[in-house]
C-alpha positions as CSV (number, residue, x, y, z in Angstrom):
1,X,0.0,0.0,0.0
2,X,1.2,3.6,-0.6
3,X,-0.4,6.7,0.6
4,X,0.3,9.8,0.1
5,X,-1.3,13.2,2.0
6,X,-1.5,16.7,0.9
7,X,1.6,16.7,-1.5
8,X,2.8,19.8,-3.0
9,X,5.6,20.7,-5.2
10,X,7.0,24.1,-5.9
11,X,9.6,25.4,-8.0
12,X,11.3,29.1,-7.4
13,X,7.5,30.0,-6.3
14,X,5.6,28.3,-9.0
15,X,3.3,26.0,-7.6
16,X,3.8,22.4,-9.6
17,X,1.4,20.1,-7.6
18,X,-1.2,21.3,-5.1
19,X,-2.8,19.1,-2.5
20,X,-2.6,15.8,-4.2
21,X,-3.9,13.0,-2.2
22,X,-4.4,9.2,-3.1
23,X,-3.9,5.5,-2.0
24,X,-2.7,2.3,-4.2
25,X,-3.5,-1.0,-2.7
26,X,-1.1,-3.5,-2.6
27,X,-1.2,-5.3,-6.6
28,X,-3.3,-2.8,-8.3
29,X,-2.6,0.0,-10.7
30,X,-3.3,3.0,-10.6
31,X,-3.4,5.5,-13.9
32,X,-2.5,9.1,-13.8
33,X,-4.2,11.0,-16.9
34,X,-4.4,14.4,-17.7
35,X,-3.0,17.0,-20.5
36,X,0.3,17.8,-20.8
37,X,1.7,20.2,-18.1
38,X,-0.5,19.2,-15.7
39,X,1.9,17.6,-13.5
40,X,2.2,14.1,-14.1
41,X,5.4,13.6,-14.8
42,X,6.5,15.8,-11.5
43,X,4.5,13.7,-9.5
44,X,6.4,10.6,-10.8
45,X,9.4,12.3,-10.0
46,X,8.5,13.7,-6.3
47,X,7.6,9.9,-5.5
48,X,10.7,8.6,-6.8
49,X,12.8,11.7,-4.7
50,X,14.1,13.2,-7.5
51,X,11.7,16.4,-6.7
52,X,11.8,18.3,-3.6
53,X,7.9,17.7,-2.1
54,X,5.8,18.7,0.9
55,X,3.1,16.7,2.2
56,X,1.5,15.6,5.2
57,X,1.6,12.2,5.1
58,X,3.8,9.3,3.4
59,X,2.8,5.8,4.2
60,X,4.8,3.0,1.9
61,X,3.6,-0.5,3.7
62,X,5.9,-3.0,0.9
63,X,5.0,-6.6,0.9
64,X,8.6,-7.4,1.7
65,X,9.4,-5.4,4.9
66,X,7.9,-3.5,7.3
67,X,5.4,0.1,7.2
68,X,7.7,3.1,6.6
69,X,6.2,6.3,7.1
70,X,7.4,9.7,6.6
71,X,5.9,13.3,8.1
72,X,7.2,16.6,6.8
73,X,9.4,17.8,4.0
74,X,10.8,15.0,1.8
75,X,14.0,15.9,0.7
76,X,15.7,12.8,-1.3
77,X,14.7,9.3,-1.3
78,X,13.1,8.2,1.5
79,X,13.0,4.3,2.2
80,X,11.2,3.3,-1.1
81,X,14.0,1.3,-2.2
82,X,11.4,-1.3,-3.3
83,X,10.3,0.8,-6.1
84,X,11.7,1.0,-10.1
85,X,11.1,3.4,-12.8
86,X,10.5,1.9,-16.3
87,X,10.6,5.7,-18.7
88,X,9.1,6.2,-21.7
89,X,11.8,6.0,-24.3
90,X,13.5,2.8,-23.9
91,X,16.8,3.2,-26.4
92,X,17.0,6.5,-23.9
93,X,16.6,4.7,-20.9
94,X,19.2,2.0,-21.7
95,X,22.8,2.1,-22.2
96,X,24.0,2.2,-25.5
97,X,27.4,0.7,-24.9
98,X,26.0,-2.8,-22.8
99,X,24.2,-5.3,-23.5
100,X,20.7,-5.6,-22.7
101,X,21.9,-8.6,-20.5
102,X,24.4,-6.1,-18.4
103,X,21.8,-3.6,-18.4
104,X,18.9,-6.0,-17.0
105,X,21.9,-6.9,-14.6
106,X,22.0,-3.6,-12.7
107,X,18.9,-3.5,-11.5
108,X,20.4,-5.6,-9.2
109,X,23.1,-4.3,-8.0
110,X,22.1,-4.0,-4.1
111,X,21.8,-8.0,-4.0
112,X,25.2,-8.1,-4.6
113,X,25.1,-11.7,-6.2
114,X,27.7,-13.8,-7.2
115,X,28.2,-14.1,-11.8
116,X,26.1,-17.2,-12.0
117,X,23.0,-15.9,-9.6
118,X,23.4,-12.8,-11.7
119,X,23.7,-14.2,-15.0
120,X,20.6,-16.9,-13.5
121,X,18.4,-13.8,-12.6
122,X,18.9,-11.6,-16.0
123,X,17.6,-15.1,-17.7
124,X,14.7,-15.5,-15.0
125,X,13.9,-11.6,-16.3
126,X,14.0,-12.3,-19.5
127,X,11.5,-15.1,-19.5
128,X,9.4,-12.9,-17.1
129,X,8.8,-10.1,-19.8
130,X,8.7,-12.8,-23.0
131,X,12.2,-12.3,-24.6
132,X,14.4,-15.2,-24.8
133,X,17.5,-15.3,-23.5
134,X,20.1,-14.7,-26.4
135,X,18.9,-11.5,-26.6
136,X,21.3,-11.1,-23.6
137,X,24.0,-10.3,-25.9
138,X,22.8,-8.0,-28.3
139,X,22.8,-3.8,-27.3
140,X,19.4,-1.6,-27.4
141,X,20.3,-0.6,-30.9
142,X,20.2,-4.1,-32.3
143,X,16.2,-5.1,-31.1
144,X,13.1,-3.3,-31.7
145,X,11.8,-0.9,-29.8
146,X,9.2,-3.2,-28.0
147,X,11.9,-5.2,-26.8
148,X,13.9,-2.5,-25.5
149,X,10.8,-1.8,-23.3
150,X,10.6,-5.3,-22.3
151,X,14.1,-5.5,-21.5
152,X,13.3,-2.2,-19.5
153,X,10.9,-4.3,-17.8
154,X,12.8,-6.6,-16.9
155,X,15.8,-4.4,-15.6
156,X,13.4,-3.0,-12.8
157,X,11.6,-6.8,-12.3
158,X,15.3,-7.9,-11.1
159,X,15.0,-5.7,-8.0
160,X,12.0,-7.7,-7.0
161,X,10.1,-4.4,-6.6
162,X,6.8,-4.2,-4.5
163,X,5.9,-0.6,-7.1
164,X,6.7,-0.1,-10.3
165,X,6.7,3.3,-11.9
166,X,5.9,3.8,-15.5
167,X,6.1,7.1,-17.5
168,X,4.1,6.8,-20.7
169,X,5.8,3.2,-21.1
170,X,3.5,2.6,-24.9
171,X,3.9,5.6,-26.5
172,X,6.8,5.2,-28.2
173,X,5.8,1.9,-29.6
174,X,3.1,1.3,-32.8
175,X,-0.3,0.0,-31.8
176,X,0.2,-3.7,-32.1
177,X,3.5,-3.6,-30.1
178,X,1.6,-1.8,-27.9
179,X,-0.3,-4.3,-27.2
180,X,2.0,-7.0,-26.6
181,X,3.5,-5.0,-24.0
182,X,0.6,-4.0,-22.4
183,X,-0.1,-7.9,-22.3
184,X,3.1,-8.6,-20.9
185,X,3.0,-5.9,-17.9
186,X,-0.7,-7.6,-16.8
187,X,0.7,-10.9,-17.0
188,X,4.0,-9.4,-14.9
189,X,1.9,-8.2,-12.7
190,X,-0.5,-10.9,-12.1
191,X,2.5,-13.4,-11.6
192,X,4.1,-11.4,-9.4
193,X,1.7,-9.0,-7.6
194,X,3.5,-5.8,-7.9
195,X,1.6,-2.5,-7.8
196,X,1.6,0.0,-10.5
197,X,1.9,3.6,-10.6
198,X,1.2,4.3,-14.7
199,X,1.5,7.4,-16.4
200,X,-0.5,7.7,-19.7
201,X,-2.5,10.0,-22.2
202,X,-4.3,7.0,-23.4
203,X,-7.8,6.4,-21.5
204,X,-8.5,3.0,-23.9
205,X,-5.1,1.6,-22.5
206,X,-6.2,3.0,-19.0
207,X,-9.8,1.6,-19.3
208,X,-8.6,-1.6,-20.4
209,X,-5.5,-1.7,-16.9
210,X,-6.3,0.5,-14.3
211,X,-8.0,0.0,-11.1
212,X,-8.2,3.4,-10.5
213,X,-7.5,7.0,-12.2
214,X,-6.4,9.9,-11.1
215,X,-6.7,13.1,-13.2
216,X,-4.5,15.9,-12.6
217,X,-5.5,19.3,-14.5
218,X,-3.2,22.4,-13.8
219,X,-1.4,21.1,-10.8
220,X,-4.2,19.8,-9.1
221,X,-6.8,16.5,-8.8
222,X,-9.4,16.8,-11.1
223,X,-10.6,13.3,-10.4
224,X,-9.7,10.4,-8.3
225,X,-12.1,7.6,-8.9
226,X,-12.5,3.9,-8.9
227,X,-11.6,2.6,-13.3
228,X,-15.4,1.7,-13.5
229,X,-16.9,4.6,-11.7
230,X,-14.8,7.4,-13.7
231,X,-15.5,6.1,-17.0
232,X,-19.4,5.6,-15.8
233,X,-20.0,8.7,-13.8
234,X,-17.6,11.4,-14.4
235,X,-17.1,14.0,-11.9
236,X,-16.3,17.1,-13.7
237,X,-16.8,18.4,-16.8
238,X,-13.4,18.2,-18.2
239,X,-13.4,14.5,-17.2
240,X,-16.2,13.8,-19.2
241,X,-14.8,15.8,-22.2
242,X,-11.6,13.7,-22.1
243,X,-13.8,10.4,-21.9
244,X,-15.7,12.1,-24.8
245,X,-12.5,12.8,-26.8
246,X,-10.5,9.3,-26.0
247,X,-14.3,7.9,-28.0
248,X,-14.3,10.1,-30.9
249,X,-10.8,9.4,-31.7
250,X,-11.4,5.5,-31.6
251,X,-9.3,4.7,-28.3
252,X,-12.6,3.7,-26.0
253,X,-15.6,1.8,-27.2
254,X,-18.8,3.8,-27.2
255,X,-20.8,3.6,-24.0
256,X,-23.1,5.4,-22.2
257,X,-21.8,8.1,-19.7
258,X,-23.7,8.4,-16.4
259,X,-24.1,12.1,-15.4
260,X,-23.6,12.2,-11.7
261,X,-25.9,14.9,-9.6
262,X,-24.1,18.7,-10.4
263,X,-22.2,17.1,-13.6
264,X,-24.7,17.3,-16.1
């Protein structure tokens, strides 16, 4: 479970996040939509410490250790070490000069294992996201782009996370890798019950994963609703304008919205 109270970020007195509030059960996802701007990337990045934050609360209770809770100002990283990042650009994200093998292989490098537990785990990683294994040996440049994401998959799986972070992980990817990938982070994730934190402009891929959505709009929460519930009964106007859009553009089935009481 992670929960998270009141966070606010500021930069050089330009508020970035206000009052953003939400909890992620253990093994679900949760997907945070909204137009660009609006803060979703910063939040990503306050909840990984790489962004100064204020909040009031930070409860992290990981499946493989103890509750650690934080009050105050967060000022670096503190105590999710059971967490990974997969970005959205995965020839970026990965190192040009290693193998995918040696890059997969970092992800664990607090276990300090021995080569052959190392080499052992990259394979086990591999299988986990659907490569096979010789692609070990080849760098990001020589497999496609929905491998790279795989392997990038795979380089945070290593860690054994308890919450994986993912920043617009399909957009770089055509529609039937897509896919594939998207198939390949469920089964991940029902093998292994890890929660996610998602990222994404795509309400079809977020209709289709999440448990729950969170909108952000300008900094703050537009919405923060069960999956079902949001694309049933939208709460705000611009909520139900984005469901609206996400339809006429193809990327959700047609369906019925249910105005709630004030939302007409």
């Amino acid at each position: 479970m992670l929960s998270i109270d009141h966070l606010n970020i500021s930069i050089s007195g330009k508020t970035i996040l206000e009052e953003v509030s939400f909890s992620i059960p253990e093994g679900t996802t949760l997907c945070i939509a909204g137009e660009s701007g609006s803060g979703k990337s910063s939040l990503l990045k306050a909840l990984n410490g790489l962004m100064q934050a204020r909040f009031e609360q930070l409860s992290f209770y990981p499946k493989t250790g103890p509750a650690i809770t934080h009050q105050g100002r967060w000022l670096g990283r503190p105590g999710l070490q059971q967490s990974r990042w997969v970005m959205q650009d995965p020839i970026a994200a990965l190192n040009p000069r290693l193998s995918l093998g040696a890059s997969i292989g970092e992800g664990a490098y607090s276990k300090r294992l021995s080569r052959s537990e190392r080499d052992k785990a990259i394979t086990e990683a591999l299988v986990d996201v659907d490569l096979p294994s010789a692609l070990a040996t080849r760098r990001p440049t020589e497999v496609s782009l929905g491998q790279a994401q795989r392997a990038c998959l795979a380089r945070a799986l290593i860690a054994q996370p308890d919450l994986i972070f993912f920043d617009e992980p399909l957009s770089a990817l055509d529609a039937i890798v897509q896919k594939q990938v998207a198939a390949t982070m469920k089964r991940v994730q029902a093998r292994h019950g890890n929660t996610f934190v998602i990222v994404t402009h795509d309400l079809g891929f977020a209709a289709a994963f999440a448990d729950q959505i969170l909108v952000l709009r300008n900094g703050r929460m537009e919405a923060y609703q069960s999956a079902k519930s949001f694309f049933e009964r939208p709460t705000s106007h611009y909520c139900r304008d984005l469901i609206e859009a996400a339809r006429d553009l193809g990327s959700l089935p047609q369906a019925p919205i249910i105005a709630n009481e004030g939302h007409p």
